[in-house]
N, C-alpha and C positions, 0 to 999 in steps of 0.2 A: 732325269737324273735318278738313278738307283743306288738306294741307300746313301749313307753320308760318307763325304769326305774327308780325308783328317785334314789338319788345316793348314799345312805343307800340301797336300796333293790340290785343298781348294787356292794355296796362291799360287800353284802352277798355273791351275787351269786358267785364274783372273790373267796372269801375264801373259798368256796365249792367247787370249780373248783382249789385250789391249794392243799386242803386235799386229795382230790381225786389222784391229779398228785403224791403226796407224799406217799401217799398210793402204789402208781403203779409202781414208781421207787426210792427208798430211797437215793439214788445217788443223787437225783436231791434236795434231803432236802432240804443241807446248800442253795442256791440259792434261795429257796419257802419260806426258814423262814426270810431271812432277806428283800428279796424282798416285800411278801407280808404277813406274817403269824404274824411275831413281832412288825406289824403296827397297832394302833388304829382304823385305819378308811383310807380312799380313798386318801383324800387330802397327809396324811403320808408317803405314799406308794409313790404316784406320786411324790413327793416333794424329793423321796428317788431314784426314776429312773431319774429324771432332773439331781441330784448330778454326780449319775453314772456313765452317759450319759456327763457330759461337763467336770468333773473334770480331771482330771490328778492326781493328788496326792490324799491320805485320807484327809488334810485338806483342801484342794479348795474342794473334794465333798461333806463334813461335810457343807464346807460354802455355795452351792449354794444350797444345798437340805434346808438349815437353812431359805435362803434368797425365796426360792420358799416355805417354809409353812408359810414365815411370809405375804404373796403376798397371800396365799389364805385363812386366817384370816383373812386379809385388805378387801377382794372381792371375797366373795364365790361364786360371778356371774365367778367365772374362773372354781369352780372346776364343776359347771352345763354346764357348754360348754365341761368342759373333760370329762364329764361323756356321752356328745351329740357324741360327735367324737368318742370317745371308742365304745359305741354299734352302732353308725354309720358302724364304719368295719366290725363288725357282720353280719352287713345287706347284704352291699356291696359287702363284697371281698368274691368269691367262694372258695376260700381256706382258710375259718375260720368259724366259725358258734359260738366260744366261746370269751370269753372275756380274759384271761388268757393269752395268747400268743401273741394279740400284746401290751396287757401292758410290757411284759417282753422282745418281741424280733422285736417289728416293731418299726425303729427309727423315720421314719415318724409322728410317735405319737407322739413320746417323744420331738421330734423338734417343733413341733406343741405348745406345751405344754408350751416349752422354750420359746417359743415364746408371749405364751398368757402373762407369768411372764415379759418378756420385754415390751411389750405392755403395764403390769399396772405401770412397771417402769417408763417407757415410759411421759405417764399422770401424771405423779406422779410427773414430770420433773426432775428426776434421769437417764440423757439422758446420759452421761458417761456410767453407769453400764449396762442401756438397750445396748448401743452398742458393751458392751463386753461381753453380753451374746449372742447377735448375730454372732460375731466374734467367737466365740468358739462351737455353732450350726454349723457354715458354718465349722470349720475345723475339730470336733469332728463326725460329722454326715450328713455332704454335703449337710445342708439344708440352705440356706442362706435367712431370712425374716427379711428386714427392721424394729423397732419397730413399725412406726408410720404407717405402713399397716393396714387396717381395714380386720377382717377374721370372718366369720359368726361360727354358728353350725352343727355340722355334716358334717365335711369337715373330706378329706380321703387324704393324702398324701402319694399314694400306692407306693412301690420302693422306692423312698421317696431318689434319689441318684442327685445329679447334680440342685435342686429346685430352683429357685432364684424370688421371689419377693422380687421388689423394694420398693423406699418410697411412701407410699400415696396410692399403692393400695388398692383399696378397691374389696375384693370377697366374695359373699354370701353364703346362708346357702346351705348345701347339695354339695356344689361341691367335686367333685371327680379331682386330680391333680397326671400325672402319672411324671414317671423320665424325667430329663433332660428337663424341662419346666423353662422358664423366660417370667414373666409376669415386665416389668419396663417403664421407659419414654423415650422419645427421646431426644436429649441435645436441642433438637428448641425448646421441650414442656416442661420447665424443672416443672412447674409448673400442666400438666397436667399427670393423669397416670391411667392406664384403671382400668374400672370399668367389673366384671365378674358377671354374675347376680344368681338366685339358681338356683341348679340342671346343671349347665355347668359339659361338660366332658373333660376335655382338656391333649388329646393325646400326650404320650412319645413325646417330642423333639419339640413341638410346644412352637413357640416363639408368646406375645402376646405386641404389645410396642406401645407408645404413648399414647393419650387422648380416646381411644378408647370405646367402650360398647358392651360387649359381653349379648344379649339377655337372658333370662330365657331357661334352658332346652336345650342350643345349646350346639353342639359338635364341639371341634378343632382337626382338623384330624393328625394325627402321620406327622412331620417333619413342619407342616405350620407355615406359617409366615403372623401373623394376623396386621395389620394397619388399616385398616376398619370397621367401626360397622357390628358385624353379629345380626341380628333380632332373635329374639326369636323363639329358634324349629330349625332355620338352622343347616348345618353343613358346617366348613371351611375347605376345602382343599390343598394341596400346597402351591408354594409361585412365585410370591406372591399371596396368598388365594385366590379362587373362592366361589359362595357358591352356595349350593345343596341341597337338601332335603328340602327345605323349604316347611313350612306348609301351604305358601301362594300360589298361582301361582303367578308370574310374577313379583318376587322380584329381581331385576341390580345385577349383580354379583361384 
């Protein structure tokens, strides 16, 4: 996929990509029509997999799919970032090249999403309902993100199992977050909480905590335990973290 889509041209493409699918397995219909076929547009759809995705009962998902398209009426800047994260995967993950499947089967997304809907609840100072749409992410989809977190565009929450940002993180655009990663504060910093900068890669099972700054384009290595500012281009390993690969020479570990 070259360059981005606007997010009319990305729900063309999804509704092409689900006629097709229907066309190919008639089985899979009933799921392709309510998911995405019987929806007006992008924001509908997505507002229909939030419900899905947190509810429990038909009418907690009637209500939250209700309360996630009235969130992206309010601020269409939500469904331009869902449409940045959706072809983002595309990009990224070598096991997709279409749009279709992880609308429909990466929870990572859908978490994400729930998330962005908390976040505008969030601001909106409807801090009750944002913390019980987080509560219901973390038990419904094991993704666990504070409202008041800051999260860029084109971020990837791949596995998407075990995830836990805290309050106040702030992660930019492009990053990519695998399973079993907790980015949060330390109880001494209650007020400070790290900042992950674009393009960070941060490895299955890396823990990142405190007041910390992870560089542009750095990687956190599978299992690390980051407390340290990593510079920009490094990569963190172990615990507690070393760092390697830097673009510099002769950056203290």
């Amino acid at each position: 996929m070259n360059g981005m889509l606007s997010v009319d041209q990305l729900w063309r493409m999804i509704r092409r990509e689900a006629e097709s699918a229907l066309a190919r397995d008639s089985v899979f219909g009933a799921a392709l029509a309510s998911a995405v076929l019987d929806h007006t547009d992008f924001a509908h759809a997505l507002a229909h997999q939030i419900g899905e995705r947190l509810g429990k009962t038909p009418a907690d998902r009637e209500r939250f799919a209700q309360l996630a398209r009235d969130a992206f009426a309010c601020a269409p800047d939500l469904i331009e970032a869902a449409s940045r994260d959706l072809q983002s995967i595309a990009v990224h993950d070598p096991a997709t090249t279409t749009l279709l499947p992880p609308l429909l089967n990466f929870k990572g997304y859908v978490a994400l999403q729930a998330w962005r809907v908390s976040n505008w609840l969030w601001r909106e100072r409807r801090n009750d309902l944002a913390l019980l749409l987080q509560s219901l992410s973390s038990d419904q989809l094991q993704v666990s993100i504070h409202p008041s977190a800051t999260i860029g565009t084109s971020v990837f929450l791949d596995h998407a199992t075990g995830i836990i940002i805290g309050a106040f993180a702030v992660i930019g655009d492009e990053v990519t977050i695998l399973q079993n990663v907790t980015i949060g504060r330390k109880h001494s910093e209650a007020d400070r909480a790290p900042k992950i900068g674009r393009g960070v890669y941060l490895s299955a099972g890396s823990t990142i905590i405190g007041g910390v700054s992870i560089g542009d384009l750095a990687k956190i290595g599978a299992g690390a335990l980051v407390e340290h500012d990593v510079p920009r281009g490094c990569t963190a390993v172990g615990v507690p973290a070393r760092l390697t690969n830097c673009p510099e020479a002769g950056i203290p570990a």
